[in-house]
VOGU-3710 file (C-alpha; in Angstrom, 3 decimals, decimal comma):
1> xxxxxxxxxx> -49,928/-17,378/96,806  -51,536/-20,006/94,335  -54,107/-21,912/95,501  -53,753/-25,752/94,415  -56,343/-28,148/93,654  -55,713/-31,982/95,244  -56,958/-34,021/92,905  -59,803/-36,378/94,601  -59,216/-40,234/92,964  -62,185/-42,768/93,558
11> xxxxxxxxxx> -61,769/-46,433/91,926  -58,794/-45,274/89,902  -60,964/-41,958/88,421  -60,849/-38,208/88,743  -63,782/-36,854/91,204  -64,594/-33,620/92,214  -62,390/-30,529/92,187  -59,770/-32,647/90,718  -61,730/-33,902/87,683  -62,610/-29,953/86,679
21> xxxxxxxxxx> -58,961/-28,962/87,223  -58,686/-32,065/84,616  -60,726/-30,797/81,888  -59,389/-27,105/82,481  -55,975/-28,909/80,913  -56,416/-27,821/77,181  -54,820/-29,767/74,659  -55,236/-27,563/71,834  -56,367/-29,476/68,469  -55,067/-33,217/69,391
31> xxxxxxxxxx> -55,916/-36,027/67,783  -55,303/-39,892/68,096  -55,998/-41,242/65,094  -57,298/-44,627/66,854  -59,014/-43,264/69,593  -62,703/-44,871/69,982  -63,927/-41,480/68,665  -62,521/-41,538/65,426  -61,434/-45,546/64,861  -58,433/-45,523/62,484
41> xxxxxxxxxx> -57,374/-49,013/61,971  -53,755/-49,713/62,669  -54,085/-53,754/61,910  -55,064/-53,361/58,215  -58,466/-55,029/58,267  -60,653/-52,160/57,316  -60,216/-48,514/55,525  -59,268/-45,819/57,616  -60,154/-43,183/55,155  -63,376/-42,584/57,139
51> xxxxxxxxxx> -61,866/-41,925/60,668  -59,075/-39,247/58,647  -61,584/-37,212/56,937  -63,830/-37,327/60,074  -60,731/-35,899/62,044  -59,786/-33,460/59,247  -63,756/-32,264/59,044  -63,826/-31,389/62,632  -60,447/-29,382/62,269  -61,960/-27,579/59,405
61> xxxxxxxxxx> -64,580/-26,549/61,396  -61,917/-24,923/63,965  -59,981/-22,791/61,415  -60,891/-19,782/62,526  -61,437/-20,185/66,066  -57,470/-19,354/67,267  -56,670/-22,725/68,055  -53,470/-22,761/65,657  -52,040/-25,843/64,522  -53,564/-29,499/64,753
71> xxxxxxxxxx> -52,060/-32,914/65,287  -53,020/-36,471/63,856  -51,124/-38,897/65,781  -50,642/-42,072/64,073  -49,822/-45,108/66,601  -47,504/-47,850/64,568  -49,273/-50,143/62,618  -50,568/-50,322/59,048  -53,425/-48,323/57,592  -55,556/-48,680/54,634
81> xxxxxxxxxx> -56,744/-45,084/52,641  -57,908/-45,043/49,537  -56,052/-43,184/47,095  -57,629/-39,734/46,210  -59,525/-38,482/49,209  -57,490/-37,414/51,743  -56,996/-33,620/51,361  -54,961/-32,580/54,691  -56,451/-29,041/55,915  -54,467/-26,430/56,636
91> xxxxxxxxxx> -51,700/-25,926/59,597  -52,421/-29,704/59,947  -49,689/-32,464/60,834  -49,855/-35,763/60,454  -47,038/-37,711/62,823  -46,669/-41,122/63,142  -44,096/-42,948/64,802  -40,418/-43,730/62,917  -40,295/-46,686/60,298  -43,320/-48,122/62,054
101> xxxxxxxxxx> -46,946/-46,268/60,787  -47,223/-47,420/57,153  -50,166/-46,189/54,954  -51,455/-48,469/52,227  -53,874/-47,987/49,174  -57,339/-49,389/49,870  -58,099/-50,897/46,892  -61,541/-51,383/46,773  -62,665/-48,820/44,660  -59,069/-47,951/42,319
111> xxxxxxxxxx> -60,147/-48,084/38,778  -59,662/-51,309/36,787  -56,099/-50,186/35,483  -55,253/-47,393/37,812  -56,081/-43,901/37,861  -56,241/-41,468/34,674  -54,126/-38,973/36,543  -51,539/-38,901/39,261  -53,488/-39,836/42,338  -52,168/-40,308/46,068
121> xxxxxxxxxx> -52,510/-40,975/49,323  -52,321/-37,930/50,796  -53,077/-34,620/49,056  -53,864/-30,723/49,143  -55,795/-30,151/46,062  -55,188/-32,839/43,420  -53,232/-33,172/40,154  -55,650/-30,550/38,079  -57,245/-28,589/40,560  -55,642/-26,613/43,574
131> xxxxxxxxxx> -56,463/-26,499/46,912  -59,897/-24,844/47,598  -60,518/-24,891/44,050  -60,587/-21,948/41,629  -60,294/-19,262/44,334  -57,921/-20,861/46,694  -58,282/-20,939/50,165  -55,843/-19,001/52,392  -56,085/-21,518/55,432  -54,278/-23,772/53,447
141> xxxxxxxxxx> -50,715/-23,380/55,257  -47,988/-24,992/57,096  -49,199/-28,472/57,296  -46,957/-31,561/57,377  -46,413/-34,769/57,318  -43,619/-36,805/59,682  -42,577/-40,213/60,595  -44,725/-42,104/57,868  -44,037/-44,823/55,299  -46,189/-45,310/52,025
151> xxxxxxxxxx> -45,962/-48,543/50,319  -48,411/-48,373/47,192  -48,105/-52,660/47,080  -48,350/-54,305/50,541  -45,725/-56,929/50,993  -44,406/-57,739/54,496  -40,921/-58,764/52,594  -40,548/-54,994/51,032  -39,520/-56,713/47,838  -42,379/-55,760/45,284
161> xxxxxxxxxx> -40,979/-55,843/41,953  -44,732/-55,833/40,228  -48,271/-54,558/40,414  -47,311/-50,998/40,895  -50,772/-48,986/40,040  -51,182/-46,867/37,698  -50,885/-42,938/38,603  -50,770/-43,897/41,866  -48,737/-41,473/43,604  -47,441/-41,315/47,862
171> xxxxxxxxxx> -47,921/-37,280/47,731  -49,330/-34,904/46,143  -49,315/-31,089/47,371  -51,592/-28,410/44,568  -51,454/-25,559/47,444  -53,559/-22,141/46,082  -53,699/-19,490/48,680  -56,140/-17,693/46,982  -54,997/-14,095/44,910  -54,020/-12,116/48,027
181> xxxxxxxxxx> -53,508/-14,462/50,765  -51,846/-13,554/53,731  -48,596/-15,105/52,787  -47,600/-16,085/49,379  -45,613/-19,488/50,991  -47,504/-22,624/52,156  -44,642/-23,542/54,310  -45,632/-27,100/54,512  -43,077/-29,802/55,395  -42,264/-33,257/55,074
191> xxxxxxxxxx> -39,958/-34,768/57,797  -38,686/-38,449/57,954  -40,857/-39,789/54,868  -40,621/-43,399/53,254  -42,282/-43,946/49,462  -41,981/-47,585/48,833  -43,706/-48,971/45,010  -45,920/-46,449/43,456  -45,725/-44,145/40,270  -44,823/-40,970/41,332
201> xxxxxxxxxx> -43,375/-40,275/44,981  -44,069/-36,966/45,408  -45,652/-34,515/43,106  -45,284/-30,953/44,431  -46,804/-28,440/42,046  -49,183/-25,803/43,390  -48,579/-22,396/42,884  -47,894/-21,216/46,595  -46,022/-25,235/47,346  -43,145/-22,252/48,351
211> xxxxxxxxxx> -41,192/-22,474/51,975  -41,491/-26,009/51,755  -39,060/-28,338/53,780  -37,884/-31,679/53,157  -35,771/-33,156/54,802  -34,842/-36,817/55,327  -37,169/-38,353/52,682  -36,254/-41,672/50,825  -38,474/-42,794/47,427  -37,775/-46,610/46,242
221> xxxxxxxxxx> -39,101/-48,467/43,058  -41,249/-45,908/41,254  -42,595/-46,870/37,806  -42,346/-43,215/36,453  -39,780/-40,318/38,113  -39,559/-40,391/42,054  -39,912/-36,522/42,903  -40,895/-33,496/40,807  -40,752/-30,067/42,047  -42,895/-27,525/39,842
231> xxxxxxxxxx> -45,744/-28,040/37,228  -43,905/-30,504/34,197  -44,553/-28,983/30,933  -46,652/-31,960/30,511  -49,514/-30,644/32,914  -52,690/-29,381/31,467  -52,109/-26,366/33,275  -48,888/-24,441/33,000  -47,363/-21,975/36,300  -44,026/-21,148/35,469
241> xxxxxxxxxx> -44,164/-20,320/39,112  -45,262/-22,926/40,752  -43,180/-24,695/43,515  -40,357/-22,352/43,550  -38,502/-21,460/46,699  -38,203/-24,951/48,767  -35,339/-26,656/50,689  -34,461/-29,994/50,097  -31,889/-31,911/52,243  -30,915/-35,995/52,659
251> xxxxxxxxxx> -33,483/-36,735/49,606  -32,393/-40,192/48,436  -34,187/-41,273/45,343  -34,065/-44,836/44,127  -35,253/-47,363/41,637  -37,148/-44,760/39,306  -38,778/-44,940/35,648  -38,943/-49,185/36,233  -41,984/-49,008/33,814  -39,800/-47,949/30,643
261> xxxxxxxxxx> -41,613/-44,226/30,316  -40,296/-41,222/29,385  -38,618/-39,843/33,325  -35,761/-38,804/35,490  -35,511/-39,923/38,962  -35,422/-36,238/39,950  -37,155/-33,417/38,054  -36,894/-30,168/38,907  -39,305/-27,674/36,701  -38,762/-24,604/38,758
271> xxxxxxxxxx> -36,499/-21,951/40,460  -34,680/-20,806/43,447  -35,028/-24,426/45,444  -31,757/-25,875/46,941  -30,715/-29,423/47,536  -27,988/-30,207/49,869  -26,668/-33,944/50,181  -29,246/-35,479/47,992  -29,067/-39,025/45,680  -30,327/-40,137/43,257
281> xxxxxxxxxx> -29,441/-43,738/41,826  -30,728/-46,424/39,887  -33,123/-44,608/37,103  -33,991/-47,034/34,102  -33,838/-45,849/30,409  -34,915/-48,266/27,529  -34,690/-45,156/24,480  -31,836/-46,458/22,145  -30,796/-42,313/21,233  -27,224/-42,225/21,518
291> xxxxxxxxxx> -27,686/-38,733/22,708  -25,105/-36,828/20,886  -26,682/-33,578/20,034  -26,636/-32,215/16,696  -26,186/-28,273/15,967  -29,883/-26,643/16,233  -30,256/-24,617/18,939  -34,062/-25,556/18,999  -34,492/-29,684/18,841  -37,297/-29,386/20,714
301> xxxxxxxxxx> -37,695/-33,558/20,666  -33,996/-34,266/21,988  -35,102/-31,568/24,627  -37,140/-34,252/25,793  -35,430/-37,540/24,788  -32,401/-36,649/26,790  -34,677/-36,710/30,015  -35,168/-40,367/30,003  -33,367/-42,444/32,156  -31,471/-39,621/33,296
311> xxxxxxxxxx> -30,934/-39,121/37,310  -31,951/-34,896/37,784  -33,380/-33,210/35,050  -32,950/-29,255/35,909  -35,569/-27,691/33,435  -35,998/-24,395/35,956  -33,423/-21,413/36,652  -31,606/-20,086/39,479  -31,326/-23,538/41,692  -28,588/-24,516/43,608
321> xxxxxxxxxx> -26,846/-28,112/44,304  -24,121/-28,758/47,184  -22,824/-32,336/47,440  -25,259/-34,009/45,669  -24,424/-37,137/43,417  -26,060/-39,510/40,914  -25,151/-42,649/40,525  -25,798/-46,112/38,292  -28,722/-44,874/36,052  -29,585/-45,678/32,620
331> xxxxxxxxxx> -29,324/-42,303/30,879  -27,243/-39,299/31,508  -26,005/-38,723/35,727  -27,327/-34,974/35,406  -29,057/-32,570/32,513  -29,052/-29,041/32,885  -31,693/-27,228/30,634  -32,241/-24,333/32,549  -30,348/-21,358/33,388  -28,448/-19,738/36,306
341> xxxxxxxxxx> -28,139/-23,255/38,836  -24,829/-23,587/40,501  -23,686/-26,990/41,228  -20,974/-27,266/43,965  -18,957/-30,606/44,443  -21,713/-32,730/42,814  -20,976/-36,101/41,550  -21,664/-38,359/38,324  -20,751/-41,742/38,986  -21,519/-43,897/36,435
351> xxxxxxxxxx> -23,758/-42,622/33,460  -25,304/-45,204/31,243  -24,005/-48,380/33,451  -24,965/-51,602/31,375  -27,422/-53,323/34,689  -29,533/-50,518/33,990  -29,612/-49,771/30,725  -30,033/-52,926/30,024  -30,710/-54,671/26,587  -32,960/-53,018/23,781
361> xxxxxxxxxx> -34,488/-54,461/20,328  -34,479/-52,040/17,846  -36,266/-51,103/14,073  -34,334/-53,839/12,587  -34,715/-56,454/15,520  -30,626/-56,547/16,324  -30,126/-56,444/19,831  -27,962/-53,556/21,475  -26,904/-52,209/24,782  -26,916/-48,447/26,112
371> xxxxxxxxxx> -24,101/-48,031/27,744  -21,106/-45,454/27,276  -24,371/-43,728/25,521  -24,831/-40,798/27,663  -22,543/-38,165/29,943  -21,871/-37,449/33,155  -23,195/-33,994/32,719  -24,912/-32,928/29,357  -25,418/-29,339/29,359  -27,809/-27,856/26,496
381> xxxxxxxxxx> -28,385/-25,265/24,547  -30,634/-23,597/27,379  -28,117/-24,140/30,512  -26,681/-20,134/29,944  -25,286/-18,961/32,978  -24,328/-21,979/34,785  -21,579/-21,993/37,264  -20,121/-25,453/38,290  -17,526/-25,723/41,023  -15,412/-29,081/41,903
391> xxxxxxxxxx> -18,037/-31,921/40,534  -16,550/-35,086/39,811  -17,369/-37,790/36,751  -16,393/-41,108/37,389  -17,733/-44,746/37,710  -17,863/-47,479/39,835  -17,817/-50,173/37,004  -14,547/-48,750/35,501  -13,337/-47,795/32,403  -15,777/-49,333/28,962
401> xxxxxxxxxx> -19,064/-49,601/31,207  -20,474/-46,558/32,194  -20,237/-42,730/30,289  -19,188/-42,231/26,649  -18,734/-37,954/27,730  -17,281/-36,966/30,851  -19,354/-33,211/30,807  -21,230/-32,942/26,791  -21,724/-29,622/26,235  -24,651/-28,769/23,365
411> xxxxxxxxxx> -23,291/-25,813/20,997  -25,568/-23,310/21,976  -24,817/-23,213/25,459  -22,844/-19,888/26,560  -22,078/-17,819/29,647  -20,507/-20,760/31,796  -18,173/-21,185/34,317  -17,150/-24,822/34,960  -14,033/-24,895/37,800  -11,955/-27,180/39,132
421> xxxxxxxxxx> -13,736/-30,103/37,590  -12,871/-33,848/37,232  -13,853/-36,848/34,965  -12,322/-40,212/34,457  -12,958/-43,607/33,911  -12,994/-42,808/29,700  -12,366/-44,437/26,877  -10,211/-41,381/25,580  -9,158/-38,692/27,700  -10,200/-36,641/24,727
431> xxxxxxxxxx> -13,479/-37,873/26,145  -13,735/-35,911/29,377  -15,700/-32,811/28,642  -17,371/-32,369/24,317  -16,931/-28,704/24,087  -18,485/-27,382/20,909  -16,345/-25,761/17,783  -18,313/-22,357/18,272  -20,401/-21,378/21,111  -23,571/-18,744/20,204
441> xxxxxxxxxx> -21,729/-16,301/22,397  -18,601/-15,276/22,644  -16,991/-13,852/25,527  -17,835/-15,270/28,437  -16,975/-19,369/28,842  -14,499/-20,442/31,011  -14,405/-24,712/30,964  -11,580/-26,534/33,391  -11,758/-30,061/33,555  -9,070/-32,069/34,293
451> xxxxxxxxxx> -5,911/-30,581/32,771  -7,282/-28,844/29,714  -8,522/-25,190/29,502  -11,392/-23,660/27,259  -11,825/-20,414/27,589  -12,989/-17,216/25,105  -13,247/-14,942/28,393  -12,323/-11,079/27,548  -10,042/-10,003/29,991  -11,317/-6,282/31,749
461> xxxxxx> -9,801/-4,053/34,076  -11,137/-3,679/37,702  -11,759/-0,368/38,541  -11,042/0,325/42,216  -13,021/1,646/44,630  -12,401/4,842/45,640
//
């Protein structure tokens, strides 16, 4: 039989037997980020950065002790960290409660005109250097970060249309595990995340940022793209690898490229990831190219011109899309510039709408508008192998303001299958899908949109099975 220990109380405290039988209780690595001990400040008086990196110090110093995971609770309130410090250790998780724990930068020491690189709140490893630095470090795993808001410009009325700083990003995840770590995945996640006024939401571009999960994340009012998954070929440092592999689902991406640059809402510079029930709406373009393509299959510059403004740039291979949609943006809905991504009942609604396109001055001074500029879906010369099954183009504005192209396919494209596909809302039906005069290869494009049929397919026999 077990013997049980009574627990003595005098004046309201634990005594004797009882108060060892208390401390035998382990808690495993549990921390209360306002606890006397470490004195994170949930009114917004003073910076909280010390009281994290105390916390994530003494967790360090646990790593290889076989406690397993820690735990940063976050009581509501609002928190000041400066931007740039806060590396999160590994199998760490920060949780703070629903809607209510909001971090904001400190501001005391940000640069006089922002940052020089894409700097946030909370990191592992930072824009140009991975986590644990040249060599990696393996511990770096399966951290997280749940139930938190991030609002780069603190106003109570959530309304801040200005003073967005420079480079200032919400997160920021550079994971190296080192050349042989123990698993090549970081399997971090990010749960029930708000991004409210900052640069760049979320940056994830380490070379192991693989496994990740995301799931219920909204970004609002960035100045530059909301989300990009993989290392941009605008990095210093190029891994074609680099945050392949993740899971994306209820993303909703909002207000992006409000500072007139050169950005998607959503760009995607790697493989394998999949996004299920994800939006994007509301991306900004200012360029004035009309973006029809002309016939070289290597214009590097419109490569990049036809990013801006758009909602999802896909530059990597071999991702998938289910029931995603973009919708009201200022350049195309969706480009597809890399190969083998499937896109299953995805939607364009409303590709270069006038409210966000806006007004532009051009060489001459004459003032012109953007919209029906840009397509639904503009495929180029580097989207081989793409397979598109019941996706939609239409617009909420109606016929004259939105797309000029249903689905614009560049002339280089081949090896497609586009199925069961809609687009309306034209000025022509001619309109719905461009397809070119000659593709690079024949043999194997099959295009259905609306009523009319493209195809150069070469029929074969099946040979049975025996």
């Amino acid at each position: 039989m077990t013997n049980l220990t009574i627990p003595t109380i005098t004046n309201g405290e634990l005594t004797g037997e009882g108060l060892q039988a208390a401390r035998n209780v382990s808690l495993g690595l549990s921390y209360h980020a306002s606890a006397p001990k470490w004195g994170a400040d949930p009114t917004g008086t003073f910076d909280s950065t010390p009281a994290f990196n105390a916390m994530f110090a003494d967790i360090r110093s646990k790593y290889d002790k076989g406690y397993g995971g820690a735990t940063i609770y976050v009581a509501p309130g609002t928190y000041l960290i400066e931007p740039g410090v806060l590396d999160i250790p590994g199998r760490t998780v920060i949780l703070g409660a629903p809607k209510n724990t909001v971090f904001v930068p400190y501001t005391k020491n940000i640069p006089s005109g922002g940052y020089s690189e894409p700097t946030a709140l909370f990191s592992i490893g930072s824009w140009t250097v991975t986590s644990g630095g040249v060599n990696g470090d393996q511990y770096r795993m399966r951290s997280g970060l749940e139930n938190i808001v991030i609002k780069g410009v603190w106003k109570y009325d959530w309304q801040a249309q200005t003073g967005i700083i420079k480079n200032l990003t919400g997160i920021l995840f550079n994971t190296y595990l080192t050349s042989s770590p123990q698993n090549p995945d970081a399997y971090h996640h990010l749960e029930n995340i708000e991004i409210w006024d900052v640069d760049f939401g979320i940056l994830l571009i380490g070379p192991d940022d693989q496994g990740i999960k995301a799931n219920n994340i909204h970004i609002d009012r960035t100045n530059s793209a909301g989300m990009i998954v993989g290392r941009p070929l605008w990095h210093p440092q190029q891994i074609s690898s680099s945050g392949a592999d993740n899971h994306f689902t209820n993303v909703d991406i909002h207000g992006c490229n409000k500072g007139g640059g050169d950005f998607g809402g959503l760009e995607l510079y790697t493989s394998n990831c999949v996004f299920v029930a994800c939006k994007v709406w509301y991306v900004q373009r200012t360029i004035t190219d009309n973006m029809s393509a002309d016939d070289s299959g290597s214009n590097v510059d419109r490569f990049w011109r036809i990013r801006h403004g758009c909602g999802v740039y896909v530059r990597g291979s071999r991702n998938r899309f289910q029931a995603c949609e973009v919708q009201e943006v200022g350049g195309a809905c969706w480009v597809i510039a890399g190969s083998m991504n499937t896109f299953t009942g995805c939607n364009a609604d409303s590709a270069s709408v006038f409210s966000q396109a806006g007004t532009v001055t051009d060489e001459k001074n004459k003032v012109s508008t953007l919209m029906n500029t840009a397509p639904g879906f503009y495929i180029t010369n580097w989207a081989h192998d793409l397979a598109m099954t019941s996706c939609q183009v239409y617009s909420m504005h109606g016929s004259g303001h939105s797309h000029k192209w249903g689905y614009y396919i560049e002339s280089y494209s081949d090896t497609m299958s586009i199925l069961g596909c809609r687009a309306t809302h034209l000025s022509s039906p001619d309109l719905a899908v461009s397809i070119p005069s000659k593709f690079a290869k024949a043999g194997d494009v099959y295009i259905q949109v609306n009523n009319s049929i493209y195809t150069d397919h070469v029929t074969r026999a099946i040979t049975l099975a025996p």
